[in-house]
C-alpha positions as CSV (number, residue, x, y, z in Angstrom):
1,X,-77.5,-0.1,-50.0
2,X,-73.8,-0.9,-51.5
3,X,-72.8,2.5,-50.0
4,X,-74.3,1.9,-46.5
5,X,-72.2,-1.6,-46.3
6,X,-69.2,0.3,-47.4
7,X,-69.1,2.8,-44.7
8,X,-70.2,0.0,-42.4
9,X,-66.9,-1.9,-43.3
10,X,-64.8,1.1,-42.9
11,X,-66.2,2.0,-39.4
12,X,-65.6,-1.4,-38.3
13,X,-61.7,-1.9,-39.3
14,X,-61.4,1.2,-37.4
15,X,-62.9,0.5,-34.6
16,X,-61.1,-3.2,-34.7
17,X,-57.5,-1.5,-35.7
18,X,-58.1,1.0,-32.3
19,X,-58.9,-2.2,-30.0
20,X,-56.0,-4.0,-31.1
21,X,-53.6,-0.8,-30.4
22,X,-54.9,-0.5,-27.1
23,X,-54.7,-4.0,-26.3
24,X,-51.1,-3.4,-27.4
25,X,-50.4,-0.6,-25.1
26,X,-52.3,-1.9,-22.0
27,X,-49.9,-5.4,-22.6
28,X,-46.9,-3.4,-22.9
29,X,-44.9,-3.4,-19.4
30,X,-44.2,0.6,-17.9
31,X,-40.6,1.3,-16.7
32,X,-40.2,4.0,-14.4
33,X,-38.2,6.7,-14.6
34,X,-36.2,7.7,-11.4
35,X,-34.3,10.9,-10.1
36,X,-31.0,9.2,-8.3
37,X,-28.5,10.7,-5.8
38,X,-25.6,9.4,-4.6
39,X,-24.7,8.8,-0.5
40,X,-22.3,10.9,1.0
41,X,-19.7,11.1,4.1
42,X,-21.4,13.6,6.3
43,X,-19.1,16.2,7.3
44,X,-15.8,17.3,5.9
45,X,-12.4,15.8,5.7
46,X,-10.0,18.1,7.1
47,X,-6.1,17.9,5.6
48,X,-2.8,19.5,6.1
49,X,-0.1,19.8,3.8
50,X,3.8,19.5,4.6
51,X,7.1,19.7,2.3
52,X,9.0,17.0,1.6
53,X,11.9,14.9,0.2
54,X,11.7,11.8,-1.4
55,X,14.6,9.0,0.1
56,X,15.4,5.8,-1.1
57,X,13.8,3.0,1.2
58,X,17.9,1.8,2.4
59,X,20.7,4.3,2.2
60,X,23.9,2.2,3.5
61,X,27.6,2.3,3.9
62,X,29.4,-1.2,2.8
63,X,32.6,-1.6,4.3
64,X,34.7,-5.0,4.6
65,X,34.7,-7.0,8.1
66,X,38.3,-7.0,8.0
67,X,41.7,-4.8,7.3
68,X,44.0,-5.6,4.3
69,X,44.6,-4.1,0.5
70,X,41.8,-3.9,-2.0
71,X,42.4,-6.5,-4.8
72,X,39.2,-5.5,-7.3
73,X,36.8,-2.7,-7.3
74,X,34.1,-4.6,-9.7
75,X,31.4,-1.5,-9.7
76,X,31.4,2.0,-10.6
77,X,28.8,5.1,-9.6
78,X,25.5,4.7,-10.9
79,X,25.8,0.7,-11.8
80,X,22.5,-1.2,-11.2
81,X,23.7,-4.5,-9.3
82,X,21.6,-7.3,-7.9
83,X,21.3,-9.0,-4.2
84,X,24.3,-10.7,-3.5
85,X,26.5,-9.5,-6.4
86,X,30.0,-9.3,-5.3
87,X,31.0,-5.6,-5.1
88,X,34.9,-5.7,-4.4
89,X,37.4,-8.2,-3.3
90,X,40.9,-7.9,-0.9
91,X,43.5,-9.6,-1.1
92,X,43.6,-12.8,0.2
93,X,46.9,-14.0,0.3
94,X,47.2,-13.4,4.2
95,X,44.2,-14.7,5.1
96,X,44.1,-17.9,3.1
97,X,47.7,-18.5,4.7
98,X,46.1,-18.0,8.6
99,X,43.3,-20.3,7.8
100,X,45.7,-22.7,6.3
101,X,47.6,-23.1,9.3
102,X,44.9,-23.2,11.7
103,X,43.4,-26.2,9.6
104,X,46.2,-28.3,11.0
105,X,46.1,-27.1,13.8
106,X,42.5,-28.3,14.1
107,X,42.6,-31.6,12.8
108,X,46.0,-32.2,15.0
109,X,44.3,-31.3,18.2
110,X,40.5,-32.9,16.8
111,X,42.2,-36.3,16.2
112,X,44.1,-36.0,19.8
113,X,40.5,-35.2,21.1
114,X,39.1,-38.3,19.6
115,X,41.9,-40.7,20.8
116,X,41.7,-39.3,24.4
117,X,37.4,-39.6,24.7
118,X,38.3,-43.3,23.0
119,X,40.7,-44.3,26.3
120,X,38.0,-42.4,28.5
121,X,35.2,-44.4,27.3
122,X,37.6,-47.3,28.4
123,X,38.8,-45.7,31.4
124,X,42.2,-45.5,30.8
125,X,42.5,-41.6,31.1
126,X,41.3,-39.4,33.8
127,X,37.8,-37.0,33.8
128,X,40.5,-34.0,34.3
129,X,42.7,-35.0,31.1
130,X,39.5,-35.8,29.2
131,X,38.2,-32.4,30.3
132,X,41.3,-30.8,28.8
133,X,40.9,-32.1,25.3
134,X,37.4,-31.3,25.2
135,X,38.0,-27.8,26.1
136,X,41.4,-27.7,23.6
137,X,38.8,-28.9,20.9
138,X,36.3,-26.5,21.1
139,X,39.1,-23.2,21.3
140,X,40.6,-24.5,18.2
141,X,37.3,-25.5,16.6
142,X,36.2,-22.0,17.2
143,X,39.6,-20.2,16.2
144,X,39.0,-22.4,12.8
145,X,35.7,-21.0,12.3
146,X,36.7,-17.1,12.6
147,X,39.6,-17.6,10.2
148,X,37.0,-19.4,7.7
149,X,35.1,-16.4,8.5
150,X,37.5,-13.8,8.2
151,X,38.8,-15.5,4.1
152,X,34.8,-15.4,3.1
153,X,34.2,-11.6,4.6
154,X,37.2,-10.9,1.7
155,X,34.7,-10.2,-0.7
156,X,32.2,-7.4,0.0
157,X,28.8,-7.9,-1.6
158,X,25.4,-6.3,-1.8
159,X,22.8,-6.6,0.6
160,X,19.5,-5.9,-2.0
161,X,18.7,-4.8,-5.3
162,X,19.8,-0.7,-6.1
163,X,22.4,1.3,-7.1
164,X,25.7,2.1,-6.5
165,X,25.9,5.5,-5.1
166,X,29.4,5.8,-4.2
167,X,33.1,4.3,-4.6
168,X,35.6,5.6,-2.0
169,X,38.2,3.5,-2.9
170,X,39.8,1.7,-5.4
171,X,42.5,-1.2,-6.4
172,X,45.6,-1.3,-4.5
173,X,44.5,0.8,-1.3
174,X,43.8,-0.7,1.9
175,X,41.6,0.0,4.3
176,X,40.8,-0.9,7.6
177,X,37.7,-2.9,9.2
178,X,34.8,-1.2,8.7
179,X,35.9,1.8,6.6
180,X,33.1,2.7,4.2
181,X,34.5,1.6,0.8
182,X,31.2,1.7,-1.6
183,X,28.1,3.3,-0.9
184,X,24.9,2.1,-2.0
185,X,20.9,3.1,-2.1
186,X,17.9,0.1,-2.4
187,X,15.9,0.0,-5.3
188,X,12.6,-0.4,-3.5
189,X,9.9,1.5,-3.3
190,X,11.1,5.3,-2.4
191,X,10.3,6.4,1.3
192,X,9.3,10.2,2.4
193,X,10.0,11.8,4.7
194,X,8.3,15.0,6.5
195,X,8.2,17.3,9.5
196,X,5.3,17.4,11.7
197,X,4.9,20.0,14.5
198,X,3.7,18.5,18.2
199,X,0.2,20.0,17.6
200,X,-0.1,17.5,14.2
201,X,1.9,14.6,16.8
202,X,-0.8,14.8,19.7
203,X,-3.7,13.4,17.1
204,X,-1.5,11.6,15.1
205,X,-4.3,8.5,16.1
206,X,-7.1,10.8,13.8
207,X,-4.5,10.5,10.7
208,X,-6.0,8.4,7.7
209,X,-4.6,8.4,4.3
210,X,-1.9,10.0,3.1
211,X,-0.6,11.0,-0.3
212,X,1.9,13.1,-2.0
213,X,2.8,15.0,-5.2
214,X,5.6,15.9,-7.2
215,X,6.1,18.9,-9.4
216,X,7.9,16.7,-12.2
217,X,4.7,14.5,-12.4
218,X,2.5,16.9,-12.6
219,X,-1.6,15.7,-12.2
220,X,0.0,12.4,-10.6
221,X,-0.6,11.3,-6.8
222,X,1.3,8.6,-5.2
223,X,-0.5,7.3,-2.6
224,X,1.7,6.3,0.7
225,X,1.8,4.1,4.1
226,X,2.8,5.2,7.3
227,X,6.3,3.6,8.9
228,X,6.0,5.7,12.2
229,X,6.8,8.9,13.7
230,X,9.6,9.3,16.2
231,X,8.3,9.9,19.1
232,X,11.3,12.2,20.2
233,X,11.0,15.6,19.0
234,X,14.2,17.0,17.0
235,X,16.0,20.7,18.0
236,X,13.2,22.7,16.0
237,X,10.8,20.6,18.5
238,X,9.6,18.6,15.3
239,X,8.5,14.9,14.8
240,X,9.2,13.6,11.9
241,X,7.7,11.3,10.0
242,X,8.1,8.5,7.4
243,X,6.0,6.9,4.8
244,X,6.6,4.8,1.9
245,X,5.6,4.4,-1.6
246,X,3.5,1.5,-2.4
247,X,5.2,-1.0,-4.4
248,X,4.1,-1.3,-7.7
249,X,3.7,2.3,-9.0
250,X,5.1,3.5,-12.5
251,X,7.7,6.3,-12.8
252,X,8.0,6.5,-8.7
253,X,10.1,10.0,-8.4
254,X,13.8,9.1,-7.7
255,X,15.1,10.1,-3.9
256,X,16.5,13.7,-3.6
257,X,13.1,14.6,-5.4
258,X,10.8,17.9,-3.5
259,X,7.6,16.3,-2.7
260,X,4.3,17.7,-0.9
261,X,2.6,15.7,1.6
262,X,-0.8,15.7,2.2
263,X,-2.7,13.6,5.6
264,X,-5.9,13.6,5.4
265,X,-7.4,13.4,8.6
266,X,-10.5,10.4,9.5
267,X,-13.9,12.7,9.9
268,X,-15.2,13.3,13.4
269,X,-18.4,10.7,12.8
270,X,-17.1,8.8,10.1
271,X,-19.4,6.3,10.7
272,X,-22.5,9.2,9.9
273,X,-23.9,9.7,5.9
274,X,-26.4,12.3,4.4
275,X,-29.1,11.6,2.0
276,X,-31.9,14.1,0.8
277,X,-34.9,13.7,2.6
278,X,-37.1,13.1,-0.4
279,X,-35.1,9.7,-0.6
280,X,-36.9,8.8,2.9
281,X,-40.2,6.5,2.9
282,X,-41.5,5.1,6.0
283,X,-43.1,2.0,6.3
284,X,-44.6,0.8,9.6
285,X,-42.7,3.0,11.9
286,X,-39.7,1.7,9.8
287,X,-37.4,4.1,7.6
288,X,-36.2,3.0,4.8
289,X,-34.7,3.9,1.3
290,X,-34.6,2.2,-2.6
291,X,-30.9,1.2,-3.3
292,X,-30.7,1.2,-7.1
293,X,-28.9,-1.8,-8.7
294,X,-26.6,-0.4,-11.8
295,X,-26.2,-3.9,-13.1
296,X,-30.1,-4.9,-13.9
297,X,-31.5,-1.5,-12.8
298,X,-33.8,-2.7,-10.2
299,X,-34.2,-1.3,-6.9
300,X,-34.5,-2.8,-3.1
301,X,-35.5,-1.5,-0.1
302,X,-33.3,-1.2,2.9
303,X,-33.9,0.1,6.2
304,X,-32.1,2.7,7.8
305,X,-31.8,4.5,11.1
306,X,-32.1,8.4,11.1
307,X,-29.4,10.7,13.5
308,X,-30.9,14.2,12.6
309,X,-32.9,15.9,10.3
310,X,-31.2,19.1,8.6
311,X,-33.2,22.1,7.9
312,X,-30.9,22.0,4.3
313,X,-33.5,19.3,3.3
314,X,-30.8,16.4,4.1
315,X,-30.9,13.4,6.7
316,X,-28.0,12.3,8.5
317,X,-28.3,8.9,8.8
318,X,-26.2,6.1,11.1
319,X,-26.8,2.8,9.7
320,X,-27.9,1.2,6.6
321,X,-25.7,3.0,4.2
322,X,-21.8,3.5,3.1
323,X,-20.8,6.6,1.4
324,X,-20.8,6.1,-2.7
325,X,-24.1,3.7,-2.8
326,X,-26.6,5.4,-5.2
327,X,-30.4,5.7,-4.2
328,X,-33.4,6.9,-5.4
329,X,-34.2,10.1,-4.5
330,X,-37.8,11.3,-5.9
331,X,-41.4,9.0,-6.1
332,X,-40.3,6.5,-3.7
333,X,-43.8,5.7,-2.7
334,X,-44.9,4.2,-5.9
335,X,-41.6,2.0,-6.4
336,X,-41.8,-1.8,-5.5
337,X,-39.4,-4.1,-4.4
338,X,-37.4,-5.5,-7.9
339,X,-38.8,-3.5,-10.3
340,X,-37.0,-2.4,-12.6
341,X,-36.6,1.1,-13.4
342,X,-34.6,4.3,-15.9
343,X,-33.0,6.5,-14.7
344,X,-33.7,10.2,-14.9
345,X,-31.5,12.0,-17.8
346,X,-29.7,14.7,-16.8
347,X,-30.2,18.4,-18.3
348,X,-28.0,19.3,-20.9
349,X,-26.4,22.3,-21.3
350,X,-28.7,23.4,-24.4
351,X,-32.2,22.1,-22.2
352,X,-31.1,23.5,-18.8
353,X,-34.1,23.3,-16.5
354,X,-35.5,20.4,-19.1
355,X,-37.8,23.0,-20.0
356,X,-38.0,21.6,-23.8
């Protein structure tokens, strides 16, 4: 009898320890795993290389407004200088003496001015002599400016940030006005500058992003803006072309640099993407896809309208999707909207075909 209750106990916790573990399993909540594929552009971005050479974004020629001797030369070849710095100075002896004497000249004939319109206001003069002080005002007043003018244009200085490229001429020499005396190059962002060929300029419209390369950067692409193309072809009946550098890049390749630039063209339907069929579920008479969220991996349906069905097993689709969104791609049926779901490991290289 004490035997028979002891097997009866041990039957029972069994049978009591089973129910709880399936309680356990049928409370646990199942995540599903998914296969995921990722939307792309349908058809294929065509691009064209071209040769190239990197210029700085200003190449100029500073030369003084006026003739006279060179008093300082206060940069040299290669100096970094800021906006505004003063470059060289002339002599000013000459001119400071000019504007001297046309000061009094101006306040002689200004205070002359002033006493005549004083009588006129009282009519004691005549409109015709008023009129002739008025007039000998403004010539003098203008002949006062230009010589004001001409003493400030005695120092040269630089128009933007860059380099000094070149010094033509030094202390002591004179020169006349506007005689290149330093050149200088921008320290912007670097432009390029390529060669196009009329069959490139008539869809110049289809053009869409450009970048470029440069050997002594290897595995580095600068990416670039169109300026413009001239629209006058040049004696080898080439356009050519300018872009710039975007502002902001590291170790930007210095003008005089060999560069290769590529245009990538826009796609012929850019608008179109492809998705594998299998991705496709249809709902009453709607198609539509799961969109898998990588931040809380859940999914969401979206509708989308179909352009063509490829025998390759893809769908070329015209709304509803952008190229890089990632869907799911396998057991779409038995997904709902919000669940969450795993996605589907990928084969590794010891497991290909996940047959273990």
């Amino acid at each position: 009898m004490k035997r028979d209750l002891t097997i009866l106990l041990i039957v029972y916790s069994a049978v009591l320890s089973f129910a709880c573990s399936r309680a356990k399993v049928d409370g646990e909540k199942t995540v599903r795993t998914v296969k995921t594929d990722t939307v792309r552009v349908y058809g294929v971005l065509e691009k064209t290389v071209f040769p190239a050479k990197v210029k700085a974004a200003s190449d100029v020629s500073l030369a003084f407004r006026i003739a006279g001797p060179i008093a300082k030369i206060n940069v040299d070849a290669g100096r970094y200088v800021r906006k505004g710095q003063t470059l060289a100075e002339m002599d000013v002896r000459d001119y400071e003496i000019q504007l001297s004497a046309t000061e009094a000249e101006y306040k002689r004939i200004k205070a002359e001015a002033d006493r005549v319109a004083e009588l006129y206001n009282k009519g004691s003069v005549t409109p015709n002599d008023y009129d002739k002080a008025t007039y000998g005002l403004k010539q003098i007043t203008a002949k006062y400016d230009h010589h004001k003018n001409a003493l400030a244009d005695t120092r040269l200085t630089a128009p933007f940030d860059g380099y000094v490229q070149k010094v033509y001429f030094h202390t002591g020499e004179t020169v006349g006005a506007g005689i290149p005396v330093i050149a200088m190059i921008n320290a912007g962002a670097p432009e390029v500058e390529i060669n196009i060929p009329s069959s490139e300029y008539a869809r110049r419209d289809k053009f869409g992003d450009f970048f470029c390369t440069v050997d002594v950067f290897p595995g580095k692409i600068f990416p670039l803006d169109l300026i413009g193309v001239t629209p006058k072809a040049n004696l080898n009946q080439l356009y050519t072309m300018r872009l710039k550098m975007r502002s902001g890049e590291k170790d930007t390749p210095s003008p005089g640099m060999v560069a290769m630039v590529t245009i990538q063209y826009k796609p012929a339907q850019s608008e179109l993407v492809s998705i594998p069929y299998s991705a496709l579920r249809e709902d009453h008479s709607a198609s539509s896809v799961w969109i898998y969220n990588a931040d809380n991996h859940t999914v969401a349906a979206r509708n989308v309208k179909i352009s063509e069905i490829l025998t390759d097993g893809t769908v070329v689709l015209s709304e509803g999707l952008t190229a890089g969104e990632i869907i799911v791609s396998a057991g779409v049926h038995s997904l709902k909207e919000g669940e969450t779901v795993k996605l589907l490991p990928k084969p590794t290289s010891s497991n290909a075909g996940n047959l273990l």
